[in-house]
C-alpha positions in Angstrom: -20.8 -9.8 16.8 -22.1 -6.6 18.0 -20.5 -6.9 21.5 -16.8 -7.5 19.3 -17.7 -4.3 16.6 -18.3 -2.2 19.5 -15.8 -2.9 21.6 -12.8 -2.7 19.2 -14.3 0.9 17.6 -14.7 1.4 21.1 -10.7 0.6 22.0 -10.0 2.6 18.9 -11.3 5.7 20.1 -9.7 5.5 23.3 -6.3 4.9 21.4 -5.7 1.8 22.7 -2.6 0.4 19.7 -4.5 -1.4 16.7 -3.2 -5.1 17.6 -4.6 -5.1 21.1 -8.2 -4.1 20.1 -8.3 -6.8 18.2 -7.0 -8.8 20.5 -9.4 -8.2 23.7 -12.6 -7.9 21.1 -12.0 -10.9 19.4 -11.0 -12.8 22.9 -14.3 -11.1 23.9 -16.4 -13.2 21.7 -15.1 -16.6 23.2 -15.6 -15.3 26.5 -19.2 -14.4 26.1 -19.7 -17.5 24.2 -21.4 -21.1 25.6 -21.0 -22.6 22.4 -17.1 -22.2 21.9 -14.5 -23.8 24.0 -11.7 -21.2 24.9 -9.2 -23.4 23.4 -10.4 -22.1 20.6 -9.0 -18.8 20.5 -6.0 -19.5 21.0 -5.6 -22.0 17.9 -7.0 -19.7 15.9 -4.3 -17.2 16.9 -1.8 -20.3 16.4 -3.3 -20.9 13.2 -3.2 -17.6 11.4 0.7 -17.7 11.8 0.9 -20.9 10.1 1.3 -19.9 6.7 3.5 -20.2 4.3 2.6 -17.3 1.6 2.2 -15.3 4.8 6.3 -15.8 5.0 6.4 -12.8 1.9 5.8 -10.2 4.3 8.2 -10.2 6.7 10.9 -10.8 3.8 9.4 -8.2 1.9 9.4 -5.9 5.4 13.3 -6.4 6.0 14.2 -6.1 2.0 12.8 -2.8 1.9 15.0 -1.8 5.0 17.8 -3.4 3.6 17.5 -1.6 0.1 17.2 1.8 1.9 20.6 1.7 3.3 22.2 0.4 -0.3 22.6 3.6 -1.6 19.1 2.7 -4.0 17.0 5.5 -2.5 19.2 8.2 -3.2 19.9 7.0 -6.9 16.1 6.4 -7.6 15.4 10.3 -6.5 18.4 11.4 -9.2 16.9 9.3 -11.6 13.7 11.0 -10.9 14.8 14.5 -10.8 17.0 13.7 -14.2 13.1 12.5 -16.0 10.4 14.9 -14.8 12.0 18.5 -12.2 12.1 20.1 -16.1 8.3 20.0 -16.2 6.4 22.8 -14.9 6.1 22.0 -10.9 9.6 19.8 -11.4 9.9 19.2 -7.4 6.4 17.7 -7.0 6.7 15.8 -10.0 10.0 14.5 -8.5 7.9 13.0 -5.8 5.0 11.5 -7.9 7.5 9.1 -10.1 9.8 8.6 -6.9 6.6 6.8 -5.2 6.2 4.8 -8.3 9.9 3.8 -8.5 9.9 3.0 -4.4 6.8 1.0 -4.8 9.3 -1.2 -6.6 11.7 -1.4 -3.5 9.5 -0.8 -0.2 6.0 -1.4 -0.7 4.4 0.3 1.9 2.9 3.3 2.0 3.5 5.0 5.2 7.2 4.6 5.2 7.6 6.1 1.2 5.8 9.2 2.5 7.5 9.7 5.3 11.1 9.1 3.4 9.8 11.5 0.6 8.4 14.2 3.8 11.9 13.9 4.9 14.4 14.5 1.8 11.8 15.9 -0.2 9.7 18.0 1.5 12.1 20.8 3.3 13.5 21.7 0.0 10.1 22.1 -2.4 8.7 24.4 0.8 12.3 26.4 1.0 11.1 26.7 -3.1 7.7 28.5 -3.0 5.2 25.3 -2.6 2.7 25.3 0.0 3.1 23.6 2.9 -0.1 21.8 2.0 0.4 21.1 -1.7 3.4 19.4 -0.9 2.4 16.9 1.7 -0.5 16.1 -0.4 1.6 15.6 -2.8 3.6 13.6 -1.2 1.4 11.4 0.8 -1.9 11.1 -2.1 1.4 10.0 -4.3 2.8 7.4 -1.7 -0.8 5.3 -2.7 1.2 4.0 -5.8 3.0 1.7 -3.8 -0.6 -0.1 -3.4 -0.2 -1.4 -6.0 3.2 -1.5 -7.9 4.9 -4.5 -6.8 5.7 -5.7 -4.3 2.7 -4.1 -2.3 2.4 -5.8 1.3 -1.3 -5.4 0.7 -1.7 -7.1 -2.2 0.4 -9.8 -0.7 -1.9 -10.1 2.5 -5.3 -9.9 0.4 -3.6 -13.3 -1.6 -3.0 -14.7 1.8 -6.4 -13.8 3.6 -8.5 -14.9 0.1 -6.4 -17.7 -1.2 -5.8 -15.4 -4.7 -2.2 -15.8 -6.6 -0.2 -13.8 -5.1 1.8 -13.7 -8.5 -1.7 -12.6 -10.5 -2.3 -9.8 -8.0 1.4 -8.5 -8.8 1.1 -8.3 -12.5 -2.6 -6.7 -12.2 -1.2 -3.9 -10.2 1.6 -2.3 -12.9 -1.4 -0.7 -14.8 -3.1 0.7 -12.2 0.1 1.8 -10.6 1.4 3.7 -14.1 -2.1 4.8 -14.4 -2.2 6.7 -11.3 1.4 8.3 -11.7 0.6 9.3 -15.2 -2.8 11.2 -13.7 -1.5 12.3 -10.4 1.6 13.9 -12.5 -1.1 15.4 -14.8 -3.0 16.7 -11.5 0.1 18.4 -9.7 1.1 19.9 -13.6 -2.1 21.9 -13.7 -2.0 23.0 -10.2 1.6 24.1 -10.8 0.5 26.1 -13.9 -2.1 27.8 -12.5 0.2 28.7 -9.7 3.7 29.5 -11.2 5.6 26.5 -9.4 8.4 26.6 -11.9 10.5 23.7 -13.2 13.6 22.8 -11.0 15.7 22.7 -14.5 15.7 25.4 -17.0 16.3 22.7 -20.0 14.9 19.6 -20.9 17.6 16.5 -19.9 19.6 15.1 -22.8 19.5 11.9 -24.3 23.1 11.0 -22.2 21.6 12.2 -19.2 18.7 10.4 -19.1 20.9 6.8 -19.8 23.1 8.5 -17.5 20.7 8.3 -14.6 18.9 5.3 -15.6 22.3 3.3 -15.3 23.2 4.5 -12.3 19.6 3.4 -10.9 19.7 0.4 -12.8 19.7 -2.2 -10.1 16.7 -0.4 -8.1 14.6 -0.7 -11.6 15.5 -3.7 -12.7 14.0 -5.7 -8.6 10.5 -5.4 -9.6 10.6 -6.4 -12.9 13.1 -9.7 -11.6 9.8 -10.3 -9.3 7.7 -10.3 -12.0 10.1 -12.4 -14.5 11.0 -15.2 -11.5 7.1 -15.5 -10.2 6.3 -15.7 -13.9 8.4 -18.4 -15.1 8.2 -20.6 -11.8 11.5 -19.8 -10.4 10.1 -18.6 -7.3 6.8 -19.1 -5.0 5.6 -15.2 -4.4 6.8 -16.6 -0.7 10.1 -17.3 -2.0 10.7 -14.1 -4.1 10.4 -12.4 -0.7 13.7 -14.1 0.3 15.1 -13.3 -3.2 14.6 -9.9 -2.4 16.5 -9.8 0.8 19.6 -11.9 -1.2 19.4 -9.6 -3.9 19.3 -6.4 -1.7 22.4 -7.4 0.3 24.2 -8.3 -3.2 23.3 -5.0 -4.4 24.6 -3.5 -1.0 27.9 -4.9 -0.9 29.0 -5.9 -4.1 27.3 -3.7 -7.0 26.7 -0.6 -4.5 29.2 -1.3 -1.8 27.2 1.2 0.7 25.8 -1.7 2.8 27.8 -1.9 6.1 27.7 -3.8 9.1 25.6 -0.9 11.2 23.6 -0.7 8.4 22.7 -4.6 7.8 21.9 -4.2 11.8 19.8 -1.0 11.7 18.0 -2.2 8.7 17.2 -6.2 10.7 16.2 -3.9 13.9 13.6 -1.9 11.9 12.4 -4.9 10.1 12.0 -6.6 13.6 10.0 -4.1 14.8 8.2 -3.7 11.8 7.3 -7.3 11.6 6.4 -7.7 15.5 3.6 -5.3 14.8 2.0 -6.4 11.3 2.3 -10.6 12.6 1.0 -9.5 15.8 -1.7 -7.9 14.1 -2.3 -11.0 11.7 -1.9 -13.4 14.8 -5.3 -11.7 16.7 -6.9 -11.0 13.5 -7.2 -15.0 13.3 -9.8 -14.8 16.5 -11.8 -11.8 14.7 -12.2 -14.2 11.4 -13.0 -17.3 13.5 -15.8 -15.0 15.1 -17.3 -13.5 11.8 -17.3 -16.7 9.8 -18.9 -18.2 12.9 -22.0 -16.0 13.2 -22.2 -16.2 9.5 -21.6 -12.5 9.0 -20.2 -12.7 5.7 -23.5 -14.4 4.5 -26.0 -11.9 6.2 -24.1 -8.9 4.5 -24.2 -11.0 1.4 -28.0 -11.0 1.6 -28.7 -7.0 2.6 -26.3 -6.1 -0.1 -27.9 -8.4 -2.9 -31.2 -7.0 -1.6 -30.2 -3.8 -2.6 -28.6 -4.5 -6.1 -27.5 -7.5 -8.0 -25.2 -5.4 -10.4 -22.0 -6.1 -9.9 -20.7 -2.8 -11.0 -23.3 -1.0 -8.1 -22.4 -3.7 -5.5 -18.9 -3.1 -5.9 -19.1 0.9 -6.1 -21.3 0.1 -2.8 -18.3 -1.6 -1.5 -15.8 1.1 -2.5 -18.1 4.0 -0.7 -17.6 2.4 2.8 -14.0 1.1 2.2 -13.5 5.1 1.8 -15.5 5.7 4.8 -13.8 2.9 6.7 -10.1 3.7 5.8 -10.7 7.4 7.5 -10.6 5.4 10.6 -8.9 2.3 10.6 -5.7 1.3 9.4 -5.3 -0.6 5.8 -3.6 -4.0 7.4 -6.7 -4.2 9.7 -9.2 -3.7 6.7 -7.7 -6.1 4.6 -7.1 -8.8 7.4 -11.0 -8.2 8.2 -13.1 -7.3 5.3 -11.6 -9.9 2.3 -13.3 -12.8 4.1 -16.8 -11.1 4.2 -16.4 -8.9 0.9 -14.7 -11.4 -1.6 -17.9 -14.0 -1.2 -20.4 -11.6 -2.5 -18.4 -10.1 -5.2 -17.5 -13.6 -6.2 -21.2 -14.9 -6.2 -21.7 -11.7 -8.8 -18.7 -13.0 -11.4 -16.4 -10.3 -10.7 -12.9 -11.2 -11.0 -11.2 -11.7 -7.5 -8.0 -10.1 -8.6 -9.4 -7.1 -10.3 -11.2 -6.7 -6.8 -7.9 -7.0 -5.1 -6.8 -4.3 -7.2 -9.6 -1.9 -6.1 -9.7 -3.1 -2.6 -6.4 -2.4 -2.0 -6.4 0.9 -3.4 -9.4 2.6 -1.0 -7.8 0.6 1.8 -4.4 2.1 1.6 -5.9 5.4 0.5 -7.8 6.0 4.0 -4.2 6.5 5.4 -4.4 9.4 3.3 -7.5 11.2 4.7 -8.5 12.9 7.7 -9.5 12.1 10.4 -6.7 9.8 11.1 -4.7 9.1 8.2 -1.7 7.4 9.1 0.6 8.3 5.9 -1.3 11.9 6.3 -0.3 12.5 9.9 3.8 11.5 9.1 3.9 14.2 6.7 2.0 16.9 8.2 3.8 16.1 11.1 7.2 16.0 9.8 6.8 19.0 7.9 4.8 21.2 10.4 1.8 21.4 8.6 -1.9 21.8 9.6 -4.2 19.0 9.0 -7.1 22.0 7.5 -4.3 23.0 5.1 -3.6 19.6 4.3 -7.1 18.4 3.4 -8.1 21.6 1.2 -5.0 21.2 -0.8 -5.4 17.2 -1.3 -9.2 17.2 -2.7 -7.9 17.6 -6.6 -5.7 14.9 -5.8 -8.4 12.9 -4.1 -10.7 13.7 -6.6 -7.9 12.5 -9.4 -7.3 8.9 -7.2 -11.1 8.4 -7.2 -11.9 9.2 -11.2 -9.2 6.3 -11.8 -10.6 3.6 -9.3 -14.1 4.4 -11.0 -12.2 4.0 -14.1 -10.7 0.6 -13.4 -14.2 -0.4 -11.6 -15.8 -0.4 -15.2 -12.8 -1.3 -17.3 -11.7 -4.6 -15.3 -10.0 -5.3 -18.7 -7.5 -2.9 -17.7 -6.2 -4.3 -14.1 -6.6 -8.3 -16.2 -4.9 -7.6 -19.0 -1.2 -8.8 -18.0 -2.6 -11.7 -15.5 -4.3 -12.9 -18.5 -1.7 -12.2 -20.8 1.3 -13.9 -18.8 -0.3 -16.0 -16.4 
């Protein structure tokens, strides 16, 4: 086990892509092994990919392509500009809801930032805001989509820990509004004290909030459909993943009518590549977890962490401390794919709840993409919008500090992320 940690930290470092030092470390460990026939390895790869929840993400993958060339992206950011650009900081606001409403419709992180660097950004820079407020804005704001439906973490932490993929969706609406309501709160203050002014010199009417609502209406109504056909049995969470692709192309060509032919084809060629690169990473993984349950890692951790405290509420605080530390440097599908198997065993032995540790979980693990030193939502924006990573991480801490008072919040209020599970499910 030592040979395989050091040898994929070690590829890491020497920037070799994320897949491959899985690959070679985890092939490593059969190499160096007497006990293990080789065959192994490669039925664990061949395993991994035989899944059926696992078929959620790459439908999930292409649906949020397909929705971004339907005209909904565009409709969402009038419908957020129409709610909150009166409020004092309008344009950063703009982008805090817009993650909330694309968390709905993509459900990854990365790509909302980097959408948001690219429509967004130019224009609240052209109107006064630092280059480092807004792509911390931005890209701390983009963690939303960890958790509103469908989040293509949550979905792999079901698949890697047997949890319902369905439960995990309903516990992540709270969260999710939770952290727009605060991260709004956040940018608000830091607009005050600044003078950011609104992007609207009047509150919206009545008419022009329906008016924008309607016009979005299809783009808000997907993840509550998710919810409502998951709930009542319609659909497997594996299923509602090819819902979403149906339901994105009927929304393209007949409701819409902006889907076209080169867009249908752009939007398959960026899911391909997308889903190449997440399977391939799931594939290898398969090797790593062979190795780790193998050498009994998960139990060994188990015992030094329960030798340290038996409270649940310290172990899992323990647990969130180096999920912060990892996330810096490795990216959040890795994390998941690798630490569910070892963590979810202790905190399970502890009674807490395993989808109210999905919740947090997947909240530190997609929020490392948003700290130095190699953040991968954090280096789109800055990079996009020409700003320096110093800049960038002086400007995010009240943010940080805001998305770290709510996961301490929801660490010792589980009643919070269990509430609708329980209530509907």
């Amino acid at each position: 086990m030592t040979l395989l940690a050091a040898l994929f930290f070690g590829l890491m470092v020497l920037g070799a892509p994320v897949a491959f030092a899985i690959g070679v470390s985890g092939f490593s460990f059969f190499v160096m092994s007497d006990a293990i026939p080789m065959s192994i390895s490669v039925q664990q790869v061949a395993t991994a990919s035989q899944s059926f929840p696992l078929l959620a993400v790459p439908f999930f993958v292409l649906a949020g392509h397909m929705m971004n060339k339907t005209g909904i992206t565009h409709r969402l950011i009038r419908c957020s500009e129409v709610l909150v650009s009166w409020m004092s900081g309008g344009m950063a606001q703009v982008c805090i809801v817009l993650s909330t409403l694309m968390g709905g419709v993509s459900g990854s992180a990365v790509a909302d930032a980097a959408m948001e660097a690219r429509i967004l950004g130019p224009d609240l820079i052209k109107n006064g805001y630092s280059r480092g407020f807004t792509c911390a804005t931005i890209a701390v704001g983009s963690l939303i989509t960890a958790t509103i439906p469908p989040s293509l973490g949550l979905i792999l932490y079901g698949f890697v820990g047997n949890v319902s993929i369905g439960r995990l969706f309903l516990a992540g609406v709270i969260p999710g509004l939770m952290m727009m309501a605060m991260l709004m709160f956040t940018v608000w203050f830091i607009s005050r004290r600044r003078g950011y002014k609104s992007a609207m010199v009047r509150r919206p009417t009545f008419g022009e909030i329906l008016h924008a609502v309607n016009d979005a209406k299809w783009a808000l109504l997907f993840p509550v459909a998710l919810l409502v056909v998951i709930r009542g049995g319609v659909f497997t969470p594996s299923e509602v993943g090819a819902f979403a692709v149906v339901y994105a192309v009927i929304v393209g060509v007949l409701l819409h009518k902006e889907l076209t032919w080169e867009g249908a084809f752009e939007a398959l060629l960026h899911g391909v590549i997308d889903n190449g690169m997440i399977v391939l990473i799931i594939m290898l993984s398969g090797m790593v977890g062979y190795a780790i349950i193998f050498e009994q890692a998960p139990q060994s951790i188990a015992a030094a962490m329960l030798g340290l405290t038996k409270d649940p509420t310290v172990l899992i605080f323990l647990i969130v401390v180096f999920l912060l530390i990892a996330g810096c440097f490795v990216e959040a599908t890795v994390l998941v794919l690798l630490l569910t198997p070892i963590f979810l065993p202790i905190v399970k032995t502890l009674g807490v709840d395993e989808v109210h540790f999905g919740i947090v979980m997947m909240t530190m693990v997609t929020f490392g993409g948003m700290t130095p030193p190699v953040g991968v939502a954090m280096f789109a924006v800055c990079s996009l919008l020409d700003c320096p990573i110093e800049e960038y991480f002086i400007e995010s801490l009240p943010l940080v500090a805001t998305v770290l008072t709510l996961v301490a919040i929801l660490i010792f209020f589980p009643g919070i992320v269990l509430f609708l599970p329980n209530l509907l499910m």
